[in-house]
Structures are given as C-alpha cells and as structure tokens.
ZAMARGU-4260 file (C-alpha; in steps of 0.2 Angstrom, whole numbers, plus 5000, padded with zeros to 4 digits):
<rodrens>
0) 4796/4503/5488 | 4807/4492/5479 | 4801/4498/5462 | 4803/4516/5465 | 4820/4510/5469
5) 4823/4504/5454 | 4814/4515/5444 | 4825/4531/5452 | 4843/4518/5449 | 4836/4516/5431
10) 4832/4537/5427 | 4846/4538/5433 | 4857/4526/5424 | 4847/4533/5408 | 4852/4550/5412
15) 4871/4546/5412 | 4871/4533/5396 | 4859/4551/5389 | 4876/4561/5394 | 4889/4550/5389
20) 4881/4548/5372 | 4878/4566/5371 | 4894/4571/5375 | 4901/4560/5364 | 4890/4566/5349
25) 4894/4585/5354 | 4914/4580/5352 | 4914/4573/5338 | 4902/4589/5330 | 4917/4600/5336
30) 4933/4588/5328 | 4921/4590/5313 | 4920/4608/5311 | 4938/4611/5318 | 4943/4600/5304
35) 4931/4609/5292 | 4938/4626/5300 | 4958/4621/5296 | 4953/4615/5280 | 4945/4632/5274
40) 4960/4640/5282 | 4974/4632/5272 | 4963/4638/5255 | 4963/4654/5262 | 4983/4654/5266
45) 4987/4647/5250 | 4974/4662/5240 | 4983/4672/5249 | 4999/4669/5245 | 4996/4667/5226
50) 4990/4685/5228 | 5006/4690/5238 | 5015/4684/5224 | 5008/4689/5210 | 5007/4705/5219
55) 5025/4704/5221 | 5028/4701/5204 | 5018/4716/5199 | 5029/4727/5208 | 5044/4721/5202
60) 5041/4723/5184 | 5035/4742/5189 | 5050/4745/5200 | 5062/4738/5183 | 5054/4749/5172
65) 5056/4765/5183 | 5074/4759/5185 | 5076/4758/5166 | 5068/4775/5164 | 5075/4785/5175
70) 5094/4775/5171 | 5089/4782/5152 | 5084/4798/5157 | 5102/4801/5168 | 5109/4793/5152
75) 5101/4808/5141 | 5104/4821/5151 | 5123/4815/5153 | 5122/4815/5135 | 5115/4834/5132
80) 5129/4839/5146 | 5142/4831/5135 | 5135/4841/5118 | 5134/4857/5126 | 5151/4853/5134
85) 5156/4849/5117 | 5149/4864/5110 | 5157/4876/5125 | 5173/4872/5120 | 5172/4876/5101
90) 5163/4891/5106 | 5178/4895/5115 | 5190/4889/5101 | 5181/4900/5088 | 5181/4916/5101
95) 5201/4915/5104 | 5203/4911/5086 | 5191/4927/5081 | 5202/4937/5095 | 5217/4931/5085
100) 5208/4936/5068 | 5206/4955/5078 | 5224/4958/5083 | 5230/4954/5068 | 5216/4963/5058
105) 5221/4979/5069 | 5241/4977/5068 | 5236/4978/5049 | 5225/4992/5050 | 5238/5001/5062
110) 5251/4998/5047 | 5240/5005/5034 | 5236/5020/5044 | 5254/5024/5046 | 5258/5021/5030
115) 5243/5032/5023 | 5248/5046/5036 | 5268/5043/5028 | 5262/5046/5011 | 5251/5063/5015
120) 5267/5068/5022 | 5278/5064/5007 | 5263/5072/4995 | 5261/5088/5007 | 5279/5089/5004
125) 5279/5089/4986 | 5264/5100/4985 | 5273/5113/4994 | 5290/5112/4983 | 5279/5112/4966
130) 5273/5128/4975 | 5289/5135/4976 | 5294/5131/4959 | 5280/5139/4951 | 5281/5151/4963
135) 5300/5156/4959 | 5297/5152/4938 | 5280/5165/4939 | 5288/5178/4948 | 5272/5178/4959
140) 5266/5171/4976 | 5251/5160/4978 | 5241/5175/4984 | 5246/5186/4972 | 5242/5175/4957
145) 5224/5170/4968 | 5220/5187/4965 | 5226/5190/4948 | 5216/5175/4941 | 5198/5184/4953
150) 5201/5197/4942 | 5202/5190/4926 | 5187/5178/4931 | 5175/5195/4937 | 5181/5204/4921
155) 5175/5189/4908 | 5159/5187/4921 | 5155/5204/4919 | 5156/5204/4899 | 5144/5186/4899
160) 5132/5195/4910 | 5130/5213/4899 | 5130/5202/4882 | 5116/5192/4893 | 5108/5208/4900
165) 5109/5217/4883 | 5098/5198/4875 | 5087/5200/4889 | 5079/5216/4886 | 5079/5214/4867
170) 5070/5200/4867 | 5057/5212/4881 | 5053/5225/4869 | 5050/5211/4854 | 5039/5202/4867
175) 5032/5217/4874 | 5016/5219/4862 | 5013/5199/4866 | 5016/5203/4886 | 5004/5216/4886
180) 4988/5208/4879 | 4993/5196/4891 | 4992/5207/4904 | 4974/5213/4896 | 4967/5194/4895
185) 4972/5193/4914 | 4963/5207/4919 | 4949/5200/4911 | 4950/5184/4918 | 4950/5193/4934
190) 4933/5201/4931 | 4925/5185/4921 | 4931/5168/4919 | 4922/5156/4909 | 4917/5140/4920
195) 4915/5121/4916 | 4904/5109/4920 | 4912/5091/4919 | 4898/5080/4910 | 4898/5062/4913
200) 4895/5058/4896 | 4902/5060/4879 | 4893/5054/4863 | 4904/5050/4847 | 4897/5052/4830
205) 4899/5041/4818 | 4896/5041/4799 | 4883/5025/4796 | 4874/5013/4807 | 4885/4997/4800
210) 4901/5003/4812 | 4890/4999/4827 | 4890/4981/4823 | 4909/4981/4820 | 4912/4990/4838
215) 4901/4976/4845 | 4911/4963/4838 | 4906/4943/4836 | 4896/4940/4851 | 4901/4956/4860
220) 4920/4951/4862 | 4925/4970/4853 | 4914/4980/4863 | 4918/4970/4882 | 4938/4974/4876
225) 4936/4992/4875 | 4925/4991/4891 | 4939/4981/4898 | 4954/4992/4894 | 4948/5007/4896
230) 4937/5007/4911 | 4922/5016/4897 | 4904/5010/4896 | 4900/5008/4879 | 4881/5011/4875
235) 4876/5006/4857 | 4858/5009/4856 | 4845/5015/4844 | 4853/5033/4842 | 4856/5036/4823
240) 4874/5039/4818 | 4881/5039/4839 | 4890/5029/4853 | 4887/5037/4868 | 4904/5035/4880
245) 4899/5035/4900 | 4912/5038/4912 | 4914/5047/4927 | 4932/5051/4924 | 4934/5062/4911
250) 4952/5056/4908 | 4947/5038/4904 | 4931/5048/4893 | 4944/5056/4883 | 4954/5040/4880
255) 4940/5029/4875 | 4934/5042/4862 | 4952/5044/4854 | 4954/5025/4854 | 4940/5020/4845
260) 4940/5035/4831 | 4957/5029/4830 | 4952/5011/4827 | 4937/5016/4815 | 4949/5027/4804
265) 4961/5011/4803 | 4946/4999/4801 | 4955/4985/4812 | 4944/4982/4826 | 4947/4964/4836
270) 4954/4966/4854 | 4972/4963/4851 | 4973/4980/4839 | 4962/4988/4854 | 4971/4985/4866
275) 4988/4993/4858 | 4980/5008/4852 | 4973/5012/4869 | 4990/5009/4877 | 4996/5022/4862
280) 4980/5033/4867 | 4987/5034/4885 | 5002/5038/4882 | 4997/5052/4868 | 4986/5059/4883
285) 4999/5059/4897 | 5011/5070/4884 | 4996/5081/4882 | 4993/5082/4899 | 5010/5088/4901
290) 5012/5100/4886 | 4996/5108/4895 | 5004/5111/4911 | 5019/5119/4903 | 5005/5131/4892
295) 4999/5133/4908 | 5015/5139/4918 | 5019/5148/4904 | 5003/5157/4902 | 5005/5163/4918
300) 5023/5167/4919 | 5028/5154/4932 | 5045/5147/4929 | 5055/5134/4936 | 5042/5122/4941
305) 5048/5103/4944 | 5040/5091/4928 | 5031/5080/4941 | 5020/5099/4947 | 5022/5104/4930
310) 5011/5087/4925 | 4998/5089/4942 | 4995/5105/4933 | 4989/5096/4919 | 4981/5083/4925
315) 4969/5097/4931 | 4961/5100/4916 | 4953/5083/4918 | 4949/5085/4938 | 4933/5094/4943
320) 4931/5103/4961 | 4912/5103/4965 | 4907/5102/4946 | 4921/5118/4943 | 4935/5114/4931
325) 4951/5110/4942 | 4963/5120/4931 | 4950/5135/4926 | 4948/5137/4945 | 4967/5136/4950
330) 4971/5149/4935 | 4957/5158/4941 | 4964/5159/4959 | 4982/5163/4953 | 4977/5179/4946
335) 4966/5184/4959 | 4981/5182/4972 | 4993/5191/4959 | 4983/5204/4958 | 4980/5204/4978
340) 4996/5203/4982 | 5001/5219/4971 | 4987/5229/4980 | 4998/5223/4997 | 5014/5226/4990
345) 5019/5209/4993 | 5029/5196/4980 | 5018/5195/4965 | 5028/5178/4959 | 5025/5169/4973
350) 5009/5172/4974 | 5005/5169/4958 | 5013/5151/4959 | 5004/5148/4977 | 4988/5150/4968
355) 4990/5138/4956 | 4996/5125/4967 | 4985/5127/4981 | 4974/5111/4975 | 4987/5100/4968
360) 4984/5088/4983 | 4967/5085/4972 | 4975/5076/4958 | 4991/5067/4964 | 4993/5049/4960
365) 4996/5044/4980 | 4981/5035/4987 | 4981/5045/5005 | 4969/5048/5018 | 4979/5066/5020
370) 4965/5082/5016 | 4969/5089/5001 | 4978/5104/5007 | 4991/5094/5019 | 4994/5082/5005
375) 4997/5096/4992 | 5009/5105/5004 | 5019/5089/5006 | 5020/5085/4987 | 5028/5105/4985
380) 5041/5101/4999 | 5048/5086/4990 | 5047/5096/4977 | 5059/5109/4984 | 5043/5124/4982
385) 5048/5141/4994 | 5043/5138/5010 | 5031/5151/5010 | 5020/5142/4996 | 5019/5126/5003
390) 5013/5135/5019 | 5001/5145/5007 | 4994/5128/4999 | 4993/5117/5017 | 4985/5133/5026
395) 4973/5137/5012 | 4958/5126/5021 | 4965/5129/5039 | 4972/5112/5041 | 4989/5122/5045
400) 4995/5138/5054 | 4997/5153/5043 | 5015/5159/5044 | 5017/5172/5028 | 5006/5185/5021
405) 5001/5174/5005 | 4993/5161/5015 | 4976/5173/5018 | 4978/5181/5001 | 4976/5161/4992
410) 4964/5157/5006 | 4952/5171/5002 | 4954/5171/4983 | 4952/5152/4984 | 4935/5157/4992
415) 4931/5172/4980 | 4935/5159/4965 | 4924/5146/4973 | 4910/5155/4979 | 4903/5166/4963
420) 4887/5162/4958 | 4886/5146/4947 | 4906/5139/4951 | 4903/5123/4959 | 4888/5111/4959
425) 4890/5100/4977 | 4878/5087/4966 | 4890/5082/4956 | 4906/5080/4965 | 4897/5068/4979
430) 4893/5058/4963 | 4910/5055/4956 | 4914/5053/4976 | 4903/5039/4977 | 4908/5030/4960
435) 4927/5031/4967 | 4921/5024/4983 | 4914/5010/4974 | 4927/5005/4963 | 4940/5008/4977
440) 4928/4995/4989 | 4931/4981/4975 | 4949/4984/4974 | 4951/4979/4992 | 4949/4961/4988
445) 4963/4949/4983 | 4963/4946/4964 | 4956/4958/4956 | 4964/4969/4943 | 4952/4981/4939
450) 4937/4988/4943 | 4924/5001/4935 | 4909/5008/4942 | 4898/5011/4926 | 4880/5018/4920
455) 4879/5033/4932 | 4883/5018/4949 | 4871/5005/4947 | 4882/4994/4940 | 4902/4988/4945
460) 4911/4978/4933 | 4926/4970/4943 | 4940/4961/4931 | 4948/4947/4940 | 4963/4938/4937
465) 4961/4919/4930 | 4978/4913/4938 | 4972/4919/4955 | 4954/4919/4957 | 4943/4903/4949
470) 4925/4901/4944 | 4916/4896/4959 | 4929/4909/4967 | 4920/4925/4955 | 4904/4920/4961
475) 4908/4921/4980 | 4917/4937/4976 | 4902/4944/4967 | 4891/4941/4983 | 4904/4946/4992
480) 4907/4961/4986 | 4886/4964/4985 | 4885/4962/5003 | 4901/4974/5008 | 4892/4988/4999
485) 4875/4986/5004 | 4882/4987/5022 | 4892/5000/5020 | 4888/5011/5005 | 4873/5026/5003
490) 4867/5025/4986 | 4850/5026/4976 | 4841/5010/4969 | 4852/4995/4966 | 4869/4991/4960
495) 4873/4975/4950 | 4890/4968/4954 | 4898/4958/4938 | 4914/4950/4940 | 4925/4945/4924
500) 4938/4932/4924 | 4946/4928/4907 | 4957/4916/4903 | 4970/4920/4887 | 4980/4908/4879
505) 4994/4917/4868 | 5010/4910/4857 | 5020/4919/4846 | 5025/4911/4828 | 5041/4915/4824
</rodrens>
C-alpha cells in the first residue's frame, strides 16, 4: 500500500517537474521567435522606407521638371503674345500712315482734276474765239465752210475714181484674151482634172558610182548628217548611177533631194556644209511654197487672202488627202462650187474661196485634236474670212450646222471631187497616219529633239539631246519607247527603235 503511495506521490511529482520544464522550454521558444519576428520586422521597415524615399525622390525630380516645362511653355507663349502684340501695333502704324498717304494722294488728285477741268475750260474758250476769227476773216460760218470743203473733197473723189474706172476696164480688154482661156482651162478642169498619187520615194540620179562613197562620208558620218537634218532615209545600194530618197512626207522628200544636188554640184560634202545648205533648202522651199499659194489665188481669181492662208494654200501641194493631191483636190472643189453656185445664182467669189479653203484645217502647223473641218473654220476666223465661209469650211463634214447656201454646195462638191473613180486610195493615207503616230509617240518623251519614222515604219530613228538625256539614259529610252509602241500601236512585222545622242564640241577661231 505504502508503495503505491509512493509510486502515485512520485508520478505525480514527475508530471509537475514534466510541466514546469516544459513550460519553461515552450517560453523560451516563443521570446525566441518574437525576437526573430521583431528582428525581420525592423529589415522590413527600414526597406520600406528606403523605397519611400527613393520613391519620393523620383517624384520630386518629375514634379521639377513638369514645373520647368510648363514655366517655359507660359514663358514662350508670353513671348508669341508679345511679337504679335509687337506686330499689331505696326500693323496699325503702317494702316494710319497708308490712310494718311490716301488723303493726301486724293487732295492731290482732287487738285489735278480741277486744274485739268480749268484748262479745258480756258482751251474750249479759245477754240471758240479762234472760231470767231476765222469765221469773221473767211466770211463764212463753220457749217458753211463744212459744206464747201464736202464738195470739193466729192468732186476730186469723183475724178480719182473715173481715172481709176477708166484703168480698170483698159487693162480688162488687154487681159480679156488671157481671162477667157482661163475660163476655157476651168471648164475643163470641171470635166477632167488630172490626179496625183503621193509616192513615198524619190530616187536621184547621179552621174558615177564614186559620189556614192562621198555622200556616205568617212565611216558613215556624211550620210547619218543628212539623215539627221533632214528627217530622209538615205539608201545607197547597188542601184547603178541612183540614191533612192524615202520619206513619207513629201516636203522633207523634196528638201533632201535639193540639198544633196546642191551639195554635189558644189562638191563640199562634210556635215558642217550640210547642214547650212539644208537650212538654205528650207527656206528656198517655204518661199516656194508661198509663191504657189499666190499662183494659186491667183489662178483662180481669189483676192485678198491673209499671207498666213495664202501659205496653207501652198503647203497643200505637198499634203495628200487619201493618196489625192491636197491642192489639185481643193482647186478641183473651187471650180466645181463656182460653177454650182452660178447654176443657183448665188455669189460665185465666195464660193470659189470656200472651196479652196474647206481643208486647210489638214495642213496647219497647230498640233490639235480638233477634226479638220473645225480647225480650218477656226484658222479662217482669225483670219477675218466672211462669215459665210468659215461656216462653209467647219460645215463641210457636218461637225457644224449649215447656216448659208454655200455650206451644201462645198459639202457636195467636196464629195463629187472625192468620190470619182481613182481620187483617193484609203491604203495610203492610213500609212502616212501611222508613220506620224510613230514619230509623234517618241516625241512625248523628255529629251528628245527629233524623231523620224523611216523605211516604210519598221524602223524610228529618235535624236536625243546630249545635255539632257546620257548613255545609259538612250538605252532605257530605246526600250522604253519599244514597249510604248508594242502596247499601243497596230502595225505589221517589227519596228527597230534607234536612239542618237551626239555630242559636239565647236570653237570658233578668230
């Protein structure tokens, strides 16, 4: 009994040591991780508030630099409101100082006026005394001495006019043989007028073989100057004793042939001399071109033409309409509508004159997109042409309204003219069409001079200019321009596309 006693005192003296010791173990784990806890905690303050003030820091710098920005933006704008302050007020210096400049500038001109207006008064004045005095030293009033001096001037008008009259019909009756066969050839023109074909080409003979290698020049350089300045295709073949000259424009044909029988008569044959004796050439065939207008007008008895007409007229000798010679054709239509018009009693002259103008829209020098009729209507109104032929020429394809008689009597005779068997071939005027178009396409482009559609349209020749356009430039032009007429262009075959840039050094010795 007693050691049960025990034994219960002893478990439990053991379990209280076991509680103190374990209590005492468990406080001193909690001190240890309070301290642990506050020690982590101050780290964490003090990171914290090296953050906070760096933060703060960061803010400040910003929040100084806004200020400094927008205290220089207000500084700027105070600045622009001060210069257009500044400017306001000169504006409005130079505006009362302009109003100032006015009111003087207008008391002056007030002055002037008054002054002027005073003088007319003082000359009126005189001009009627002097009046009065020639009127009392005559004899005569002004109205009497108005009408004598009418009298006098009809009387010495009516002897001018019968000495003119009287000149007039004597130099009729010593024309009248020259007038009548005229009149004959006319008629006959009426019945059967000869017609022209426009060739292409034009061959020139020459005496021997040896000139050929003279044209060609060292290396080609003679014949590629006479290509050059005359626009001609030069062919120098095996042909005995001839050059053949190819060329759709018969103008440039004629040019080219004159030039070089000019330069093989002189014997001087190097580009230098060719070139000024086909500038010479040109001009010789514009003043023939002019003297066969005037044959022309006169020929047919139209007077009073303007020169620039008068040369149009010319120029039509060189100018095919569907293969039919330009100027045959208009001739042809003149007489026919003289004729016409007698038949209908209507004004011959006019007529006459409308007939031959009513295709001068073919051969102006304008480049226009106008039909020909419009075109030639408007070249006879700056002209100053009666109203009634330019209505004739414009109305002639039915572009226009007819408004006067001669408008159908040009438009049928313009079809009569055309419309005989063997007038017009279509053939040939869509081929010289076509060889414009080409040449026209290259001239679009920036640089180049020149161009010239040679060898019936398979091959363009485009001269370029060596300041504007360089080597490697040509070349993209010549593809350039291969492409562009490929795309756009009908035409048989092929067409080679050269392009010629030269380069010329001259100096004069003096």
């Amino acid at each position: 009994m007693t050691e049960v006693i025990v034994g219960g005192i002893s478990l439990m003296a053991g379990a209280v040591i076991g509680y103190f010791v374990f209590t005492n173990t468990l406080t001193k784990k909690k001190e240890s991780l309070i301290a642990e806890a506050e020690a982590k905690g101050e780290t964490i303050r003090k990171d914290k508030e090296l953050k906070a003030k760096e933060r703060f820091l960061e803010l400040k710098e910003k929040h100084d630099i806004a200020i400094k920005d927008r205290t220089r933006k207000i500084q700027s704008a105070e600045d622009r409101v001060k210069s257009k302050e500044t400017k306001l007020n000169k504006d409005l210096e130079y505006q009362k100082r302009a109003q100032n400049n006015t009111e003087r500038i207008q008391k002056d001109l007030d002055d002037q006026i008054t002054a002027v207006k005073t003088k007319q008064s003082e000359l009126e004045s005189t001009r009627q005394k002097a009046v009065t005095l020639l009127e009392d030293i005559s004899g005569l009033s002004a109205e009497e001495a108005k009408t004598q001096l009418g009298e006098q001037l009809k009387d010495k008008a009516r002897a001018q006019a019968s000495e003119q009259i009287q000149e007039i019909l004597d130099e009729a009756k010593l024309k009248a043989n020259t007038e009548a066969k005229k009149i004959v050839i006319q008629s006959i023109q009426r019945v059967a007028t000869e017609h022209a074909v426009e060739n292409s080409v034009s061959v020139f003979n020459i005496e021997s073989d040896d000139i050929k290698g003279r044209i060609i020049g060292r290396e080609g350089r003679n014949i590629r100057a006479l290509e050059a300045a005359t626009g001609v295709e030069f062919i120098v073949d095996d042909t005995p004793e001839a050059i053949i000259l190819s060329c759709f424009d018969p103008v440039r044909r004629e040019i080219a042939r004159l030039s070089i029988h000019q330069l093989v008569s002189d014997g001087r044959i190097h580009p230098a001399r060719i070139e000024e004796v086909v500038k010479k050439t040109t001009k010789n065939i514009e003043e023939e071109i002019a003297e066969i207008g005037k044959r022309t007008c006169i020929d047919l008895g139209i007077h009073g033409l303007k020169n620039e007409l008068v040369r149009m007229v010319g120029r039509m000798k060189y100018r095919s309409s569907y293969g039919q010679n330009l100027l045959q054709h208009s001739r042809e239509v003149a007489n026919l509508c003289a004729t016409m018009a007698a038949e209908l009693g209507i004004n011959t002259k006019l007529a006459k004159r409308a007939g031959l103008l009513h295709d001068i829209g073919k051969v102006s020098d304008e480049e226009s997109e106008l039909p020909h009729a419009i075109l030639g209507m408007k070249l006879a109104e700056k002209y100053g042409e009666n109203p009634e032929v330019c209505n004739a020429i414009g109305a002639h394809h039915d572009e226009i309204e007819m408004k006067y008689m001669i408008s159908p009597i040009v438009q049928v005779c313009d079809a009569i003219s055309g419309a005989r068997p063997g007038a017009r071939r279509e053939v040939v005027e869509s081929y010289i069409q076509r060889l414009k178009d080409l040449e026209n396409l290259a001239l679009g482009y920036e640089g180049v001079s020149k161009s010239y559609a040679i060898q019936a349209g398979r091959e363009l020749r485009v001269l370029v200019e060596s300041e504007r356009v360089t080597d490697s430039q040509a070349n993209q032009l010549s593809f350039d321009i291969s492409q562009k007429i490929q795309e756009e262009m009908t035409y048989p075959g092929q067409v080679k596309v050269t392009v010629i840039r030269e380069t010329r050094a001259v100096n004069i010795a003096k």
